[in-house]
C-alpha angles and dihedrals in degrees: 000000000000114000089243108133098242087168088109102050129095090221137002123193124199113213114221107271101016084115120072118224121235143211113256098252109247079233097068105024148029124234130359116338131167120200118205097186097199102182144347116181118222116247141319082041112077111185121085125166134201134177123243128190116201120199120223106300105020134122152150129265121256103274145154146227125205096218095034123254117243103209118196107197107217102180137023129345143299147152139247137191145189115219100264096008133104116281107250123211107223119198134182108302101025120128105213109190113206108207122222116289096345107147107233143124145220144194144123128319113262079261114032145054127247134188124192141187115226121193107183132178121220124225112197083344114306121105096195136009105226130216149172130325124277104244122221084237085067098026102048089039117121152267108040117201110238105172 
């Protein structure tokens, strides 16, 4: 979204495109990611939701978010996982609802893409909490949950 105050108007409409995509910061992710950050009201709204596309491989890294994410996987397959808690295969068509503050991750398999939709809330303005890499000790451990 353009940084254009739209917090005034009735209605605002963004046009396709008019948001560049970004790289998944190393910081935040493994492997190759791409963000489409599709929209992010201005106050007092508080949720927002992008689209991310993760290449074979590629994760995030465990995090957090204070009011849950709700993910909606619209391509390919993945997998997600809740510290402690079985690794889930996700395919096209899945809702995944990540509850509040419950440490996990998600990406794509080690050989198949995978895009999401993520629709977070933000609490005093942050969306998620970030923490440490997934390691391939973790990411690439059996068995995966696929009921």
């Amino acid at each position: 979204m353009s940084n254009t105050d739209i917090s005034n108007q009735d209605m605002a409409i963004v046009r396709n495109g008019t948001a560049p995509a970004i790289k998944g910061p190393a910081e935040t992710f493994t492997g190759d990611v791409r963000i489409d950050i599709i929209f992010n009201p201005p106050a007092p709204a508080r949720g927002g939701f992008g689209i991310v596309n993760f290449e074979p491989g590629a994760r995030t890294n465990w995090h957090t978010h204070p009011l849950g994410q709700i993910l909606y996987v619209t391509q390919g397959t993945g997998w997600t996982q809740c510290e402690g808690g079985e690794k889930t295969e996700i395919r096209a068509g899945d809702t995944v609802w990540c509850n509040c503050g419950r440490r996990h991750w998600h990406g794509a398999t080690d050989t198949t893409a995978m895009q999401h939709i993520a629709i977070t809330e933000a609490m005093d303005g942050s969306p998620v909490t970030w923490m440490e890499p997934v390691p391939d000790e973790v990411y690439l451990a059996g068995p995966v949950k696929k009921d």
